[in-house]
N, C-alpha and C positions, 0 to 999 in steps of 0.2 A: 195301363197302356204300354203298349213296346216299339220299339225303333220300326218293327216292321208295318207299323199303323200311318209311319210319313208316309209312306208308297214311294222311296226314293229308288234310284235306279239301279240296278242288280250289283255292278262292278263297286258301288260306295258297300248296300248291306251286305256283300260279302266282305269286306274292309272291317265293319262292324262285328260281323259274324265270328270274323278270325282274331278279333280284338276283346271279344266275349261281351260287346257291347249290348244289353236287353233290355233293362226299363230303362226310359227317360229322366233323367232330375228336371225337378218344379220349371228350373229357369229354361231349360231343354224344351219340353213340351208347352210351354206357353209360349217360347222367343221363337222358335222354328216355325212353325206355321206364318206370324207376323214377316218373316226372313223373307219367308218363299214366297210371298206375296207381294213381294219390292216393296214394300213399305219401311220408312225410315221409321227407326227405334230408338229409341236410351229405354237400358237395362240397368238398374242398379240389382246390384247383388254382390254378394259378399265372397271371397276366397274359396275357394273350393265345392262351390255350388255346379261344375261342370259348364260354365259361360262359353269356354273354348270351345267347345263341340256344338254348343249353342248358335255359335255362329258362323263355324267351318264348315259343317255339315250343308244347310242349306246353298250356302254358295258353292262348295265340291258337288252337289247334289245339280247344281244350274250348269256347269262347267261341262259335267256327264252326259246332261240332257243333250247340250247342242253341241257338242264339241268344238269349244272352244281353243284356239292357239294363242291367242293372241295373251296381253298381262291385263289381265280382267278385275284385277281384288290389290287394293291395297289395303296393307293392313298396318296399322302404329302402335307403338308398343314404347314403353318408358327405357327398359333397361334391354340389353343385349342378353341376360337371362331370360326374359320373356320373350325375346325375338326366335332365342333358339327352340324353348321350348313349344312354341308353336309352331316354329315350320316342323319341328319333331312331329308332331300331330297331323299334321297333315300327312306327311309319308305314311306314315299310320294311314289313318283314312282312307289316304286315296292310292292305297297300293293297286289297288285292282284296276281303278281309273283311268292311270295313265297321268293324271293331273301332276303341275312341275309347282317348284316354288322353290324361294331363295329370301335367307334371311342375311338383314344387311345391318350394318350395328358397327360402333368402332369396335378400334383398337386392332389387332392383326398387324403385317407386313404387307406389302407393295403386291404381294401375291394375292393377296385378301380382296385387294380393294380390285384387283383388274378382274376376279371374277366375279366381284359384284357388280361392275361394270359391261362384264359380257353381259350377266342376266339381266341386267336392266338394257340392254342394246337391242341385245339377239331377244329376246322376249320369254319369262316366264308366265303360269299364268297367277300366280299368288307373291306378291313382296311383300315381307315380314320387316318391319327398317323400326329402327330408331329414329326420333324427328333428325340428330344433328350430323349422324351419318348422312342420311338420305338428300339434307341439307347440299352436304359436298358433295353430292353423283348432281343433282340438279345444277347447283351453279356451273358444271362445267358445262352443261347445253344439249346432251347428247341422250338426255332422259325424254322418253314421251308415253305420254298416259295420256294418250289421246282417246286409249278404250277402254279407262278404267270405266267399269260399272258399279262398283260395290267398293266404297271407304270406311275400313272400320277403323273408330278410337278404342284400343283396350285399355283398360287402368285408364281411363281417361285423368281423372284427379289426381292422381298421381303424376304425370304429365307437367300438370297444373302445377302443380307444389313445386316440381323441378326446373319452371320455368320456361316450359319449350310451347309457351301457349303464342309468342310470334311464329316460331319455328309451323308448327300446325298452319297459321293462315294462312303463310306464304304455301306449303304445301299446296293446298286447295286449290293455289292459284294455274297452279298444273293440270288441275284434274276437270273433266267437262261437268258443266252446272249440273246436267242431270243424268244425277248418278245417285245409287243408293248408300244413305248414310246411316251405320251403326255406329251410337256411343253405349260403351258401355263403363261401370264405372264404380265401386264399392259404396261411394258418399254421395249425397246430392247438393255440393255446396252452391251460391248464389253465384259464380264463372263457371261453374260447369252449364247453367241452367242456361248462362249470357252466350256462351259457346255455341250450346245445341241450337240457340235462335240463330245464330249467324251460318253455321252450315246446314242445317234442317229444316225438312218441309214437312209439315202438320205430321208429326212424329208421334208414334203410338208407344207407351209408357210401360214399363214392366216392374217392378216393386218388389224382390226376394228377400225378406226376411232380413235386411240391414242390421246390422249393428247388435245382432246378437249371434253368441258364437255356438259352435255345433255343439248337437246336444250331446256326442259319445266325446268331449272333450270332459275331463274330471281338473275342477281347479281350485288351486290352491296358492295360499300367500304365506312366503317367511318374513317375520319382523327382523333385520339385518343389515349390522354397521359395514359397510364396503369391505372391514378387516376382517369379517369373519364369512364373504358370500366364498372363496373359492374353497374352505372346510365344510361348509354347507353343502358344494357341489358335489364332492367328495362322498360326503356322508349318504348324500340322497343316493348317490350309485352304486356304492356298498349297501345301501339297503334295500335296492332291487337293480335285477341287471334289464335295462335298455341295449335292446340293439341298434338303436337311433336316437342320439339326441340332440336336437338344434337348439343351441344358445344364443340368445339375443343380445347385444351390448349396445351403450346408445353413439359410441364413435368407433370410429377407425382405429384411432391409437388406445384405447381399452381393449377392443379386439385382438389388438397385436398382443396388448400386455397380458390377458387375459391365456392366450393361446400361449404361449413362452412359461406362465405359471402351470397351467396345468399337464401340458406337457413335461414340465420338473418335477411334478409328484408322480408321475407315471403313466397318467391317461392317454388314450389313444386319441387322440384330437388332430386337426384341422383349423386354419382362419380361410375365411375367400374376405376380400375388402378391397378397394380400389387401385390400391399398388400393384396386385399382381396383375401378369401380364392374358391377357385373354385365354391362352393356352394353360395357361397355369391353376387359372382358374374352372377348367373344364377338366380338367382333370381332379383337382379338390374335389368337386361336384360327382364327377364317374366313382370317385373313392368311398365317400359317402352314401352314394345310391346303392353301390356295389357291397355293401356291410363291413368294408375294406377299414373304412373309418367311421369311427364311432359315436363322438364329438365334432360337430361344425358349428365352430362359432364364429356368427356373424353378425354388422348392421341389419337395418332396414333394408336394404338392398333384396333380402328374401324372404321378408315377409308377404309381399307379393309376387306371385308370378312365376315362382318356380313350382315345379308340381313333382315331387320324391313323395314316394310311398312309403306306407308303415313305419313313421316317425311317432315314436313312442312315448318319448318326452321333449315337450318345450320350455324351456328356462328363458324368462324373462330376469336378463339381472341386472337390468336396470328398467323402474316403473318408464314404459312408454309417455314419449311428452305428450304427445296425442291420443286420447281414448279411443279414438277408433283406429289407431294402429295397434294397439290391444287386440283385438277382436283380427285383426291380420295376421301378428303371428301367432295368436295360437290354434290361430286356424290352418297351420302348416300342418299340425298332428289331427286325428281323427274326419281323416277324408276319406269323403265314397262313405259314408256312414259307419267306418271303422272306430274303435276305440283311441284315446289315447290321455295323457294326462300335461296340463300345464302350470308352472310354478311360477309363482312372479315373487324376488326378494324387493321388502319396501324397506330402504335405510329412512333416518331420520327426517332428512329434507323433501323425500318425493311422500307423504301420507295423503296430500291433499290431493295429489293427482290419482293415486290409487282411488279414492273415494271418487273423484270425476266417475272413473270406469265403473265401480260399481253400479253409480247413478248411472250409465249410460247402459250397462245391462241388464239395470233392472234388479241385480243378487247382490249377496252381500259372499264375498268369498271366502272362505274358511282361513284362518290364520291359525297357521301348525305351529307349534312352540318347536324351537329348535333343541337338538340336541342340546345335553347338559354338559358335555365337553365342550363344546363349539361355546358358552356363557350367556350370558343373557343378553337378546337383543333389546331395543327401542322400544318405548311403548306406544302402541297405535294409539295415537287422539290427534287427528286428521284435523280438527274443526282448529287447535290452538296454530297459530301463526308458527311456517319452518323456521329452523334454526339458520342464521346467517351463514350462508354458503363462505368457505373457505379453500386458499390452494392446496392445501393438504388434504387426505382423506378422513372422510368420516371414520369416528372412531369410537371404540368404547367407551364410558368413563372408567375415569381412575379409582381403584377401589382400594 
């Protein structure tokens, strides 16, 4: 099948065209038809499945038909990285179109917020918002979605996890009853399912390959004391050069620390984490994309939602507390069916959670013995009770 099998309107496939856009992915070719037929959906599917087009597409493709002005589509989005990088997509798409759209999200200066204020006044036809931004345009009174036709949740669960699942209802309350509702979503926990009842009307289901990660991902596990993962890091990049690699840490202040170390032995690195200032961090992000910088280590924060190409290696260095946030970041690397390889270091305390993941993928992941300089790490036996966590770091024994 190919894009020119929707029969969409000239002005989008040539958007396509100039984008090199030609097969569909799985969630593409079964959610778009569902779209353009005003039928409410929940999509689960996983990171890098092509969702975003999945559900842009058809609604630029509605927008094209009738020529619409008016702010037709709302769109929700968990973090202000996925806010941008959708209205990103859109400009994409709907170059030929004519279609507007404005991404709304904290953080910025008083300049930020007044042009997020004109586009919600004067009328775009796509808002891309974070729930707690959009929150603050609405309380002040001046917002009307009196035409919205089209409500999508992206990341819905993730949403969820952050809390903003009041933030969501009162949204709604803006929006006219009948209107068409996308959730789409990576997991299918029992609040998302409570959610879709409370906005959704007899909602047609889509099912993508959850919770198992791409097949051009290659993965692998190091047994390692916290004291010996940033010699680890080291070594793996000395033994093959990455021109991208995202690093995962499980806090903000490991990130920081993490980034301060390897920057002192010499690596080109990067942190994005919540201290920095929104411009600060789009520019981290342009450096990275740009092959400018090499290393980007960061939380969860990107393991959804951002979409950077030809990410070579992913480093998990700390075991995910969540098994399915496994399966998110390493799903950064080998997208669009590209190659790429993911590493996850298990210290002594996290084995049992490693072994969740495994159980939740189905594999048993390969454990690479580390360098012989680097000493010997932990031994994997998942099943015996961790060792009692301590403020100090994990450490070798004494020999």
């Amino acid at each position: 099948m190919n894009f020119s099998d929707f029969n969409f309107e000239q002005s989008l496939q040539d958007g396509l065209d100039a984008m090199q856009f030609k097969t569909p992915s799985p969630i593409q070719e079964l959610a778009i038809p569902i779209i353009s037929s005003q039928k409410d959906l929940i999509a689960v599917a996983q990171t890098g499945t092509g969702k975003t087009a999945a559900f842009l597409l058809p609604v630029l493709n509605r927008l094209a038909q009738n020529n619409i002005q008016s702010t037709n589509t709302l769109i929700i989005v968990p973090t202000r990285e996925l806010a941008l990088q959708i209205d990103q997509a859109i400009q994409g798409f709907a170059y030929f179109t004519g279609a507007t759209s404005q991404a709304i999200y904290g953080g910025g200066d008083g300049a930020v917020f007044e042009t997020e204020k004109k586009a919600l006044t004067q009328g775009v036809n796509i808002i891309v918002a974070t729930p707690g931004r959009l929150m603050s345009h609405l309380n002040m009174g001046y917002v009307k979605f009196d035409q919205i036709e089209h409500l999508i949740l992206d990341e819905a669960d993730k949403m969820l996890d952050m809390g903003f699942v009041d933030d969501i209802a009162k949204i709604t309350t803006y929006l006219p009853t009948k209107r068409q509702t996308l959730l789409f979503s990576a997991t299918m926990p029992p609040s998302i399912r409570k959610l879709a009842q409370k906005l959704m009307v007899d909602p047609e289901q889509i099912n993508i390959a959850v919770s198992k990660p791409a097949e051009g991902v290659t993965q692998g596990a190091y047994l390692a004391y916290d004291s010996q993962k940033n010699k680890l890091i080291k070594a793996i990049l000395h033994e093959k050069e990455y021109s991208s690699v995202l690093i995962f840490a499980s806090t903000k202040q490991k990130v920081k620390d993490l980034h301060r170390d390897l920057y002192r032995i010499g690596l080109n690195a990067k942190a994005i984490h919540s201290e920095l200032e929104q411009k600060e961090r789009e520019e981290v992000l342009r450096s990275f994309r740009n092959k400018q910088t090499q290393i980007l280590v960061a939380t969860d924060i990107l393991s959804r939602g951002i979409d950077i190409e030809d990410i070579g290696l992913v480093i998990n260095y700390d075991v995910p507390n969540d098994a399915e946030d496994y399966i998110h970041r390493i799903g950064r690397t080998a997208r669009a069916s590209s190659k790429g390889v993911a590493y996850t270091f298990i210290n002594d305390i996290d084995q049992q959670k490693f072994q969740k993941i495994e159980a939740l993928i189905d594999k048993e992941v390969e454990k690479i013995p580390l360098p012989k300089y680097i000493g010997e790490g932990p031994i994997y036996n998942p099943k015996s009770p961790p060792p009692k966590k301590s403020f100090s770091k994990s450490r070798p024994p004494r020999r």
